[in-house]
TORVEXNU-146486 format. One record per residue: residue number from 1; z, y, x of N, C-alpha, C, O in turn. Coordinates in steps of 0.2 Angstrom, whole numbers, plus 2048, in hexadecimal, padded with zeros to 3 digits. Each point is the difference from the previous one (the first is absolute). Last residue first. Example, Ala and Ser with C-alpha at 12.3 -4.5 7.8 and 13.67 -1.06 7.14 Angstrom:
<nodes>
(2 (823 7F5 840) (801 806 804) (803 805 7FC) (801 806 803))
(1 (7FF 7DE 7FF) (800 806 7FC) (800 806 804) (803 7FF 805))
</nodes>
This chain:
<nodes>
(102 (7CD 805 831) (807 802 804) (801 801 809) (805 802 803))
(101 (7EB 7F0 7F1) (7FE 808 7FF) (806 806 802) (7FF 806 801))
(100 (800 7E1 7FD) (7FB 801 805) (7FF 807 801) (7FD 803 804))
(99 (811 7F2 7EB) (803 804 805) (7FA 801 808) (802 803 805))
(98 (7F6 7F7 7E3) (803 806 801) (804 804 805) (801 806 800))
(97 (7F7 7E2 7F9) (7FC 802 804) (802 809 801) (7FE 803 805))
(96 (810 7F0 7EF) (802 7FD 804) (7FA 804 806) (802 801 805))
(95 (800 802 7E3) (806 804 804) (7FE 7FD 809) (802 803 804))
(94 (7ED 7F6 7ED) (7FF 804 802) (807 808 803) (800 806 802))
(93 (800 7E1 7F8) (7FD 800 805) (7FD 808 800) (7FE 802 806))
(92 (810 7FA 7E9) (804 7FE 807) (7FB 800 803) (803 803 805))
(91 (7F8 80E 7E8) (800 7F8 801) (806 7FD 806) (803 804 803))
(90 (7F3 813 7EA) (806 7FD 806) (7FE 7F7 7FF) (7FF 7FC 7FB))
(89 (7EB 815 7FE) (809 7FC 7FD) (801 801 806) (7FD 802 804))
(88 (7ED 80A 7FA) (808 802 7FF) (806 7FC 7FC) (804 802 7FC))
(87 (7E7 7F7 810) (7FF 7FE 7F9) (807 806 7FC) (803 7FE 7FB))
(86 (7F8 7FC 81A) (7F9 803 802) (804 802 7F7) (800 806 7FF))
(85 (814 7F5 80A) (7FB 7FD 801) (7FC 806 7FF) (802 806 800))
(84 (815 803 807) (7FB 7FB 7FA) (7FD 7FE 801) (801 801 807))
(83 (815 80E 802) (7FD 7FA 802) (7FB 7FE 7F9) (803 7FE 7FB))
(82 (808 81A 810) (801 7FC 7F9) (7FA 7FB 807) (7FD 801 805))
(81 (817 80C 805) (7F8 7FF 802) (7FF 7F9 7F8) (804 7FB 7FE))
(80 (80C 818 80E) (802 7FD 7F9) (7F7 7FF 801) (7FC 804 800))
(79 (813 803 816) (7F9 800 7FD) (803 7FD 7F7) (806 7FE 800))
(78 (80A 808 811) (7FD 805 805) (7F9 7FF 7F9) (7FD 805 7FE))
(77 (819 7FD 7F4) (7FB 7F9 804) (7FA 806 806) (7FE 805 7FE))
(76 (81E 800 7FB) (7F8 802 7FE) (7FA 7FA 805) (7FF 7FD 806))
(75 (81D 805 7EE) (7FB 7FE 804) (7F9 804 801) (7FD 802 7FB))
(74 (819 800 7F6) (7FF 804 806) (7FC 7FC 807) (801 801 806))
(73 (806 7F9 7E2) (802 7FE 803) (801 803 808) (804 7FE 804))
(72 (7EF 805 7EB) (805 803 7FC) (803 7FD 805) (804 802 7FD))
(71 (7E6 7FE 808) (804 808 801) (807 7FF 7FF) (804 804 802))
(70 (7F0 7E7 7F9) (802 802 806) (802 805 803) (805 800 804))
(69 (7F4 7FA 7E6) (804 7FE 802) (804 801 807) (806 802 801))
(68 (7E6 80A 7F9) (805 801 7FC) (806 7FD 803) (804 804 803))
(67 (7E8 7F3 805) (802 808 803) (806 802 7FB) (804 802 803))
(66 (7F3 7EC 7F2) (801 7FC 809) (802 808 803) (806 801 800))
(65 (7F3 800 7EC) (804 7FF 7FF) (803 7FF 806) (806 801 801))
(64 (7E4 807 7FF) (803 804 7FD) (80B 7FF 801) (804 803 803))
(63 (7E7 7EC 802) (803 804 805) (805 806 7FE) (805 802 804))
(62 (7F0 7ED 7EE) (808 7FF 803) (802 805 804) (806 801 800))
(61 (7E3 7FB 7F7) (802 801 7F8) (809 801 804) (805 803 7FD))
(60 (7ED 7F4 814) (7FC 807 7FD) (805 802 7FD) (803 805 802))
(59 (807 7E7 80D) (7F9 803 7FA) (801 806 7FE) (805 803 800))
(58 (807 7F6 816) (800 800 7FB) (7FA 800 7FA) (7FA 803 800))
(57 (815 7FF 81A) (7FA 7FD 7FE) (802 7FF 7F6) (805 7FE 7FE))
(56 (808 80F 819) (800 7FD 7F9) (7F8 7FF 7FE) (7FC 804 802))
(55 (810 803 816) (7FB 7FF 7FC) (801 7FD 7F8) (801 7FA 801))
(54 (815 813 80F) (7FB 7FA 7FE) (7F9 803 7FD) (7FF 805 7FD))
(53 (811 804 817) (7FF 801 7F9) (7FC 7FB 7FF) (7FC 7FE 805))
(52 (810 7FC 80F) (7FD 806 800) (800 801 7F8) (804 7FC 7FD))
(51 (80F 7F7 80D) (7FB 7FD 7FF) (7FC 809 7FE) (803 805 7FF))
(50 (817 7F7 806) (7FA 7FF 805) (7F8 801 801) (7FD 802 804))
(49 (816 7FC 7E7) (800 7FB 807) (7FD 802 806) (7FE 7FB 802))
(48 (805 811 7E9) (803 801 805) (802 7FA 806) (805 7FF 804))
(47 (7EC 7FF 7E6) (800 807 803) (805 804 807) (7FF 805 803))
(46 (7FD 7E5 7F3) (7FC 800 803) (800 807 804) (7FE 802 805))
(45 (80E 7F4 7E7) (803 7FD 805) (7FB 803 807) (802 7FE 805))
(44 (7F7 80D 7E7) (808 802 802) (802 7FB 805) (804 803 804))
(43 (7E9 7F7 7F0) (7FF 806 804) (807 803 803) (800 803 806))
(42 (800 7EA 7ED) (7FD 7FE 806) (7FE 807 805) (800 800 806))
(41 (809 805 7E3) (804 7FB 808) (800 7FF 804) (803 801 805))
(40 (7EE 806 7EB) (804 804 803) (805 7FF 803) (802 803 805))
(39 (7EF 7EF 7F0) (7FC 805 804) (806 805 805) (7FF 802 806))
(38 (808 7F0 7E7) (800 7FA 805) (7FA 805 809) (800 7FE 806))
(37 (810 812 7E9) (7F8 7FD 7FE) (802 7FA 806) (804 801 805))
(36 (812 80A 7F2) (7F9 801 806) (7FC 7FC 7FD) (801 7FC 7FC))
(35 (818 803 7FC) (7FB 805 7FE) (7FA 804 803) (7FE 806 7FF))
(34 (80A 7DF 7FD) (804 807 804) (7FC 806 7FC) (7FB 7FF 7FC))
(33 (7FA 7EC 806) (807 7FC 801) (801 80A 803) (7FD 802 805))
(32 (7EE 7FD 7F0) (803 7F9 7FF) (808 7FF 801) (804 7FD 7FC))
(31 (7E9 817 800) (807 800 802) (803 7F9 7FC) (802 7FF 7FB))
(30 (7E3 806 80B) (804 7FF 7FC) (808 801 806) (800 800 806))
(29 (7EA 800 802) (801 807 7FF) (807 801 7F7) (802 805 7FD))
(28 (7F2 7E5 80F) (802 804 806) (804 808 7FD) (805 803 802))
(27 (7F0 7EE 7EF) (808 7FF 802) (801 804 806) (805 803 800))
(26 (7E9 804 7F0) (7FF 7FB 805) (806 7FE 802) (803 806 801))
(25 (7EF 809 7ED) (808 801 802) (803 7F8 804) (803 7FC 7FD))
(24 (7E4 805 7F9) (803 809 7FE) (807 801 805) (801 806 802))
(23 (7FA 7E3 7FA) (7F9 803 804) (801 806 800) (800 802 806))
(22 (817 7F2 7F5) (7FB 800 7FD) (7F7 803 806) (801 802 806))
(21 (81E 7F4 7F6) (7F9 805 805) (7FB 7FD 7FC) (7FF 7FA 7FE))
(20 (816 803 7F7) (802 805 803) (7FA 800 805) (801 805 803))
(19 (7FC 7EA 7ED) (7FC 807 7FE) (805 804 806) (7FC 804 802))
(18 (7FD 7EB 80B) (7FD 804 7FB) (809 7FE 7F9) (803 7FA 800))
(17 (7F7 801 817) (807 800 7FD) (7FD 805 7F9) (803 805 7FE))
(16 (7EB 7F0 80E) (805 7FF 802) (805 800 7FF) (803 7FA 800))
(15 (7E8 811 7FC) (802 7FB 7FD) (806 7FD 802) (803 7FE 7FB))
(14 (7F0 816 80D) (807 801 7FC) (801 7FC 7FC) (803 802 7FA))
(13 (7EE 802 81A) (7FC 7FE 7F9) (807 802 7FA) (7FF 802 7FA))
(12 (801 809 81E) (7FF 7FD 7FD) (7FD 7FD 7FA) (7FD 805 7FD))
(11 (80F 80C 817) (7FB 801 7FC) (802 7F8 7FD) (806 7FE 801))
(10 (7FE 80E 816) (804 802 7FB) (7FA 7FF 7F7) (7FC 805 7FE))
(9 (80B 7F9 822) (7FC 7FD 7F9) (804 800 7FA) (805 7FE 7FF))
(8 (7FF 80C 81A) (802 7FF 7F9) (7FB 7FE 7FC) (7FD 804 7FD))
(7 (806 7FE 81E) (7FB 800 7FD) (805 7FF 7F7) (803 7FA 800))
(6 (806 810 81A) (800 7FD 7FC) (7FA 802 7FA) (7FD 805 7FF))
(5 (804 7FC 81C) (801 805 7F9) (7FF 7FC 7FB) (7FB 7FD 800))
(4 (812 807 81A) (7FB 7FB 7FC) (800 802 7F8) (805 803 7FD))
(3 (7FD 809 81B) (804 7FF 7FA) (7FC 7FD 7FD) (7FB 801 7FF))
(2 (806 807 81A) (7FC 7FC 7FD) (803 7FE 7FA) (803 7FB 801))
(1 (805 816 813) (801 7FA 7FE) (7FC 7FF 7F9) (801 805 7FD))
</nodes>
């Protein structure tokens, strides 16, 4: 049977709910509601559903923490694939051209 594999986008500008998310510290990887990262939930609701290991997509400067988060919860990503442009930013159109690669 054929498992479908979850993609994680994990990154952004960190204006939004800024000061608790910032560029450096992105809400995905905040303890909003509980004591799990918004990251680690999502990884926990996914880890015994059926679904194979995820791909996490990320920036360069995140993947450290995106793998971290994740061990602490007993996930292992099959990929931690950083996302930039030509120009090493995170962009949306360059998270979005990054699943071509997955």
């Amino acid at each position: 049977m054929v498992k479908i594999v979850p993609i994680l986008l994990c990154g952004g500008s960190g204006t939004r709910l800024w000061p608790l998310s910032r560029k450096t510290h992105p809400k995905q990887f905040s303890n909003i509601v509980g004591n799990k990262s918004l990251l680690q939930a999502t990884a926990i609701l996914l880890k015994d559903s059926g679904f194979a290991d995820p791909i996490a997509v990320t920036c360069d400067s995140l993947r450290f923490i995106t793998t971290d988060q994740l061990a602490d919860v007993g996930v292992t990503a099959q990929k931690v694939c950083p996302s930039s442009n030509k120009m090493g930013h995170q962009s949306g159109l360059s998270f979005g051209g990054s699943g071509s690669f997955v």
